[in-house]
PLY file of the C-alpha trace (Angstrom):
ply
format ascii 1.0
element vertex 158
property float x
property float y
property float z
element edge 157
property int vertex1
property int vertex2
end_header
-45.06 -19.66 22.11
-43.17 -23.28 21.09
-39.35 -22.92 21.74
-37.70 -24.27 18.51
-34.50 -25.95 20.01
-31.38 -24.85 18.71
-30.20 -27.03 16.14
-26.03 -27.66 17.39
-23.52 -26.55 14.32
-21.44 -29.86 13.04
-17.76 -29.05 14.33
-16.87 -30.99 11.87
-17.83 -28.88 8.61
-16.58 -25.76 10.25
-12.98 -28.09 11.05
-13.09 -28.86 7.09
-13.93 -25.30 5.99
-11.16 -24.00 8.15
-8.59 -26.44 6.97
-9.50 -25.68 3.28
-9.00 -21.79 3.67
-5.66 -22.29 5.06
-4.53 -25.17 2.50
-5.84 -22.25 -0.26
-3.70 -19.41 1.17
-0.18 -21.36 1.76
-1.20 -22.23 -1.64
-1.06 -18.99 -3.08
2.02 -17.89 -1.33
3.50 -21.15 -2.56
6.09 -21.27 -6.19
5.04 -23.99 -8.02
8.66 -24.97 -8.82
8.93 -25.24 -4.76
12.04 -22.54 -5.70
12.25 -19.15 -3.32
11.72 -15.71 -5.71
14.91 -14.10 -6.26
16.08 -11.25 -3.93
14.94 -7.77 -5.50
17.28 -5.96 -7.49
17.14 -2.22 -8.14
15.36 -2.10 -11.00
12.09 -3.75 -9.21
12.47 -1.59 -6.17
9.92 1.04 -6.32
11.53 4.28 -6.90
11.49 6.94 -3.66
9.96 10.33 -4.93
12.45 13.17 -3.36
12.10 16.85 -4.53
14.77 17.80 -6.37
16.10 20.18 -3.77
15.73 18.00 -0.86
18.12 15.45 -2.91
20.82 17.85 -3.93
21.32 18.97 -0.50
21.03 15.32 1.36
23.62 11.91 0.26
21.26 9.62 2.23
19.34 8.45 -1.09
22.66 7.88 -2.37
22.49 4.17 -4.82
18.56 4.54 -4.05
15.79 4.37 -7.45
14.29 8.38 -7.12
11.78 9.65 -8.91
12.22 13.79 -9.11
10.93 16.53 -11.38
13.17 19.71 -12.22
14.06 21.53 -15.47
16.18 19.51 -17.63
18.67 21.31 -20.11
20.80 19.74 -22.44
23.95 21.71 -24.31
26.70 19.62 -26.25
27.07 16.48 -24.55
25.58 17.25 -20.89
22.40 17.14 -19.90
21.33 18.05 -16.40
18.54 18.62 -13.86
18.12 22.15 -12.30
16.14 23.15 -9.68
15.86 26.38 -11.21
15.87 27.85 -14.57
17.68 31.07 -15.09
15.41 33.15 -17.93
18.22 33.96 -20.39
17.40 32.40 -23.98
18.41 30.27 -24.19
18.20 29.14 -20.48
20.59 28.21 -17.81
20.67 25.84 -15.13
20.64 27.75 -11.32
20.26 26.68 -8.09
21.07 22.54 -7.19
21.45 20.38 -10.54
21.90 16.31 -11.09
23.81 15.56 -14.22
21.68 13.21 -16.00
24.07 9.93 -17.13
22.36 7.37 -19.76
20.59 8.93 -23.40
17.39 10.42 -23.06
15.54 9.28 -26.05
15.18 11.08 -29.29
11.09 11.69 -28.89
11.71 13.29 -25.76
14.06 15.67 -26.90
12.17 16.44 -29.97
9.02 17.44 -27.84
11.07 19.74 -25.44
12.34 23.50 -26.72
15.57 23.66 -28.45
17.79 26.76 -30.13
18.10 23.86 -33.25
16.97 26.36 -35.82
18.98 29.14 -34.54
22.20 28.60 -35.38
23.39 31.66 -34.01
22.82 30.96 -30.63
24.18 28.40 -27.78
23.17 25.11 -29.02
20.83 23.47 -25.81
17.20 22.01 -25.58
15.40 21.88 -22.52
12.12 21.15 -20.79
10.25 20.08 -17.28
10.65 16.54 -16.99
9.80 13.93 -14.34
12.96 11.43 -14.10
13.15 7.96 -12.86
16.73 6.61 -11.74
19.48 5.56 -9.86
21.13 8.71 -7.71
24.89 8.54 -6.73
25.58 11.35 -4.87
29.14 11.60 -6.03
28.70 10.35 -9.38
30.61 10.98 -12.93
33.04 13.86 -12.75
32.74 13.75 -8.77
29.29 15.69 -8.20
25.83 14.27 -8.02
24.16 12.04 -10.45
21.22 9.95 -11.77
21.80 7.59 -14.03
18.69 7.85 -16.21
16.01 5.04 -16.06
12.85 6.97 -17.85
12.12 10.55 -18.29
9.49 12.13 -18.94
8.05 15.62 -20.42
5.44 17.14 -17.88
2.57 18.89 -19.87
2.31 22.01 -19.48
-0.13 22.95 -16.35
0.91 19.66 -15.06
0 1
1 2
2 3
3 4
4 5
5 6
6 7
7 8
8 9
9 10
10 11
11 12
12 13
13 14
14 15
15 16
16 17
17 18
18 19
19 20
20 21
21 22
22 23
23 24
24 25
25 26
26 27
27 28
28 29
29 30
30 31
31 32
32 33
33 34
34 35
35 36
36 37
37 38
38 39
39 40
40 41
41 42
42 43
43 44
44 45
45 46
46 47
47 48
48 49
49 50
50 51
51 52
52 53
53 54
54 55
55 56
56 57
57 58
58 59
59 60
60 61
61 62
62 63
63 64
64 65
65 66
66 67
67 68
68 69
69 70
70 71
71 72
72 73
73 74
74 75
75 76
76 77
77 78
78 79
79 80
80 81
81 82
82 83
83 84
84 85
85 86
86 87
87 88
88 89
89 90
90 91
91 92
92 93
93 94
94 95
95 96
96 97
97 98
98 99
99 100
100 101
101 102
102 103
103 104
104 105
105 106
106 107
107 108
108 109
109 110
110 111
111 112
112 113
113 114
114 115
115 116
116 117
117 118
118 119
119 120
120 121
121 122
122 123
123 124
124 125
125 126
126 127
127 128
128 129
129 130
130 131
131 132
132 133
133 134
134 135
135 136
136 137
137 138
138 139
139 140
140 141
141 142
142 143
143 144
144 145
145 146
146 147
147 148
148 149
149 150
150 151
151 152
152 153
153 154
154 155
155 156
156 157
């Protein structure tokens, strides 16, 4: 057998390679004005996702983005978040509830349940909803709140 001698790698390409990989990632963490990105405000923090129950009971998340899902109700000018909904018709909120501050937009309401053609009874629309928002734990009117970013019907089986 003829040993084929090992041919020696130019340190000089693999120097060059090197130095190009690294000019090509500063470069991508690099602002072409040379200006540092703004400091993150709420609105591009991702929201934490808290069950309902949990947030109710705990002020930590207080001025924090949360996601949570619960039964939302809406009668005259409150609308709120319940952990539970009692079965009268039309329903109640029980258990823990957020009031919802901000205006949930017409499409949503019109695709929840509402008493609106029943003018005999309480006045209220309501639905399961996933909402997005800030949470003050002592917010309008002194209790908890989440001042509404989006929201969300949840399909049914969903």
């Amino acid at each position: 057998m003829t040993a084929h001698p090992t041919r020696p790698r130019p340190r000089l390409a693999v120097a060059g390679i090197a130095l190009l990989v690294s000019l090509a990632l500063a470069a991508c963490g690099a602002s072409g004005s040379g200006a540092s990105q703004p400091p993150a405000t709420a609105s591009d923090t991702p929201a934490v996702v808290v069950d309902l129950g949990t947030l109710t009971a705990d002020a930590s998340k207080d001025g924090q983005m949360v996601t949570t899902q619960g039964s939302f109700i809406a009668t005259g000018d409150t609308a709120q978040l319940c952990s539970v909904m009692l079965e009268s018709y039309p329903p109640q909120c029980g258990g823990g509830s957020v009031r919802i501050v901000g205006e949930v937009p017409a499409d949503v309401l019109a695709a929840m349940d509402s008493t609106k053609n029943e003018p005999d009874l309480a006045q209220a629309t309501w639905g399961f909803v996933d909402v997005t928002g800030t949470y003050r734990a002592n917010g309008a009117g002194g209790g908890p709140t989440i001042e509404l970013g989006t929201i969300a019907l949840v399909p049914a089986g969903g």
